[in-house]
N, C-alpha and C positions, 0 to 999 in steps of 0.2 A: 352743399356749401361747407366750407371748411371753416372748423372753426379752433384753429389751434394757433394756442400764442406762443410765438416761436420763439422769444427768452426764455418761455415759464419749460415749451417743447427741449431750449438747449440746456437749460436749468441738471432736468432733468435726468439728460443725456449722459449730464455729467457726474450725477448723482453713482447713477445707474453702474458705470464705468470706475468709480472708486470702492462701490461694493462688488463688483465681479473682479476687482483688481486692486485689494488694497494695496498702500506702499509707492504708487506712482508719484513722478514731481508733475508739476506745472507743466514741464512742456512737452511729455509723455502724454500726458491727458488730453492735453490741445490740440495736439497730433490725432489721436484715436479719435477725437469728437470733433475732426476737421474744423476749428476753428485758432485763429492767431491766439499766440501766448498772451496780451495782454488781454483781450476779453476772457479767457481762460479763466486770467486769476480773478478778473473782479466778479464773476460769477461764483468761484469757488470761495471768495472772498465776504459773498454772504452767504454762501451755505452753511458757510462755520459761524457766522452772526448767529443764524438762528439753528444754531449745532448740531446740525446734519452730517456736517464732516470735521474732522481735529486735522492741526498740520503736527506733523510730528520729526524729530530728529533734525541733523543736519547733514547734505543738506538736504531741505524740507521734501517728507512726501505727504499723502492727505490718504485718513481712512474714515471708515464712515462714526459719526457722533455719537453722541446718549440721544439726540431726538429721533436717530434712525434705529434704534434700538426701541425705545416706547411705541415706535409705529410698528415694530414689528411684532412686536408682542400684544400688542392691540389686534393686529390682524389678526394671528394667528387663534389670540383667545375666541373673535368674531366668526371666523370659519369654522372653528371646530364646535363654538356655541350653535350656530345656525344649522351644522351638521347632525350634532346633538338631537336638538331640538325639532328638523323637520317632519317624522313620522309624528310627534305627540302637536307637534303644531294641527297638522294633518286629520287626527283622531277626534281633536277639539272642535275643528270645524265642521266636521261631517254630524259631531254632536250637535251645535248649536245653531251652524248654517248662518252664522255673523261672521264679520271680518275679524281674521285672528290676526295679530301683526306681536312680534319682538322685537323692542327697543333697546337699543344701548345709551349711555351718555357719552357724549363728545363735547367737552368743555362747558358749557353754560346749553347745551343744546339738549336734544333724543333724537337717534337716528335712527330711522325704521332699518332694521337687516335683515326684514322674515316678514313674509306676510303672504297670508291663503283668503281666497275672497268667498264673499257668500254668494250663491249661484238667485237671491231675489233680485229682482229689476232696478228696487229702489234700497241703495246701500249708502255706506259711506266711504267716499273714492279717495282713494291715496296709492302712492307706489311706495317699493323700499327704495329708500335713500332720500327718503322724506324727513326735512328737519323741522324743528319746531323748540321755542324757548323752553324751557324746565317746569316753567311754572304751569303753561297750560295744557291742559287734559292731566286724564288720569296715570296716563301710564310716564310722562313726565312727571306728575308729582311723586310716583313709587321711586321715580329713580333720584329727585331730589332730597326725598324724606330720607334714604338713606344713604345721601352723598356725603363728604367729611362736613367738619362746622365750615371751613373755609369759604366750601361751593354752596353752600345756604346762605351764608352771609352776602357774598357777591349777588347773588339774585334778589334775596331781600332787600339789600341794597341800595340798587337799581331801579330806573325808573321801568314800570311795566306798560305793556301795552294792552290797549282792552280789545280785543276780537269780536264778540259776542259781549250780549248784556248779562251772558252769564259768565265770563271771563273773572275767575280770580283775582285780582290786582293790590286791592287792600293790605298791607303790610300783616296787620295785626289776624286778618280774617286767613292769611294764606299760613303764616307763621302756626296760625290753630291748626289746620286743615291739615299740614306737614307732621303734627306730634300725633295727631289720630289716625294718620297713614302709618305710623309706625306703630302705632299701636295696633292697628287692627291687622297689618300685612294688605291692606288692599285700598283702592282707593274709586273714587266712581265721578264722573265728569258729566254735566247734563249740557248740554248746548254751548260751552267751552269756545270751541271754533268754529260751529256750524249749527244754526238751530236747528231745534230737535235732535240731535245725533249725540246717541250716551255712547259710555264707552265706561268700563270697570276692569282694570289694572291691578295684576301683584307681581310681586317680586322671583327672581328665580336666583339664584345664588350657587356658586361657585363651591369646591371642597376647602376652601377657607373659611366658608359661611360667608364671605362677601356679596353683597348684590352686584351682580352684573348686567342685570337687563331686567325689566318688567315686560309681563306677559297680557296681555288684554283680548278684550273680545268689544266691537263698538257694530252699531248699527241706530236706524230709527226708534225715538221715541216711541212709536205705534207697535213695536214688536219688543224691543227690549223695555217693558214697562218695569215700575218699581218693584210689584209683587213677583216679578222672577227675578229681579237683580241678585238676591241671596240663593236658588240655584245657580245662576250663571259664576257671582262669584266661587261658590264652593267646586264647578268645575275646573274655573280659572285655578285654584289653588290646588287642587290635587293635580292635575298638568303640569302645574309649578312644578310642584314637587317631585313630581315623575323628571320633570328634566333637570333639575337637581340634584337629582340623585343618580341620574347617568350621569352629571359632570363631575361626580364625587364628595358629594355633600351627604355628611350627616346629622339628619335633627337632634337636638339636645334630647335626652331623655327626660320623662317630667321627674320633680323632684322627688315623688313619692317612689317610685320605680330606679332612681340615681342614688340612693343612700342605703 
């Protein structure tokens, strides 16, 4: 079955065709993307709405925008982070035999771009490209607690949804839960979006020292109990770190060692 929508498919087309060709007019384009000039432009007419592409000179051609420029450098960090990180994803799983996944944030969201499964019967099922709010689970809250004030405020904000009975939602309870993920680097989810399924999340961070994605390891209650969660997170966090430091990050020195 075919399921492609064939504005979003000509959209696209003509996306495509002004970054393999900047400089083109309107009827250059319309031409190459076999469709008449005046659907042309009203297509090309919200691409620049939501500034994918700029008209430039006269008279007018169209190149691509600042929003196809933030997607590409999204990508590109996402590829080369997922690249990064595959063997030490790899090493962590064969360690713990739980589902390993790396999230990134994509607006108010986490989108899984990595993820290795545990080879037991009974797990917790997900694929990558699996999205989910900021606020719930572990490895959304790593990437909330250290997103700007802006993108805290927006979610606190906002009305939340409750998943599970152990679903965050409380303003004031979640608002605590976000300063002790920062404080501690790590965060831990008990039945969030699926009962009994934990999950214990940190950070992995860029050679800026930004966080770019939180790293986790999630499985049943019956296996990941609380008296190993402090193993599991001290592997989760030296992994981090391992893929941290391939992206070019370097930990601060402590103070007594920096003076």
């Amino acid at each position: 079955m075919d399921y492609t929508v064939a504005s979003v498919d000509t959209a696209l087309t003509l996306l495509s065709l002004v970054g393999e060709c900047p400089g083109l007019g309107v009827t250059e384009l319309a031409q190459r993307a076999g469709l008449n000039k005046s659907r042309a432009f009203r297509l090309l007419a919200t691409l620049e709405q939501h500034r994918w592409v700029v008209r430039e000179g006269s008279p007018v051609t169209y190149v691509l925008g600042a929003q196809a420029l933030v997607l590409g450098v999204a990508g590109h960090e996402q590829v080369n982070l997922v690249k990064v990180a595959h063997r030490h994803l790899q090493a962590l799983n064969r360690a713990l035999n739980e589902n390993i996944q790396l999230r990134v944030r994509d607006g108010l969201e986490s989108l899984c771009v990595a993820r290795v499964e545990s080879t037991h019967e009974l797990r917790v099922h997900g694929v990558v490209g699996n999205r989910r709010p900021l606020y719930v689970g572990a490895s959304g809250r790593v990437l909330l607690a250290f997103a700007s004030d802006d993108v805290r405020a927006q979610v606190l904000g906002r009305p939340r949804k409750r998943y599970t009975a152990g679903t965050l939602i409380e303003r004031d309870e979640l608002a605590a839960e976000l300063l002790n993920v920062r404080r501690q680097d790590c965060a831990v989810s008990f039945g969030e979006l699926a009962p009994e399924a934990v999950s214990v999340a940190v950070p992995v961070r860029d050679a800026s020292g930004e966080v770019i994605a939180s790293l986790s390891a999630s499985g049943p209650s019956s296996r990941m109990t609380r008296a190993l969660l402090p193993d599991i997170s001290s592997r989760l966090s030296t992994c981090a770190a391992e893929i941290s430091t391939a992206l070019g990050y370097q930990a601060p020195l402590p103070e007594a060692l920096s003076a």
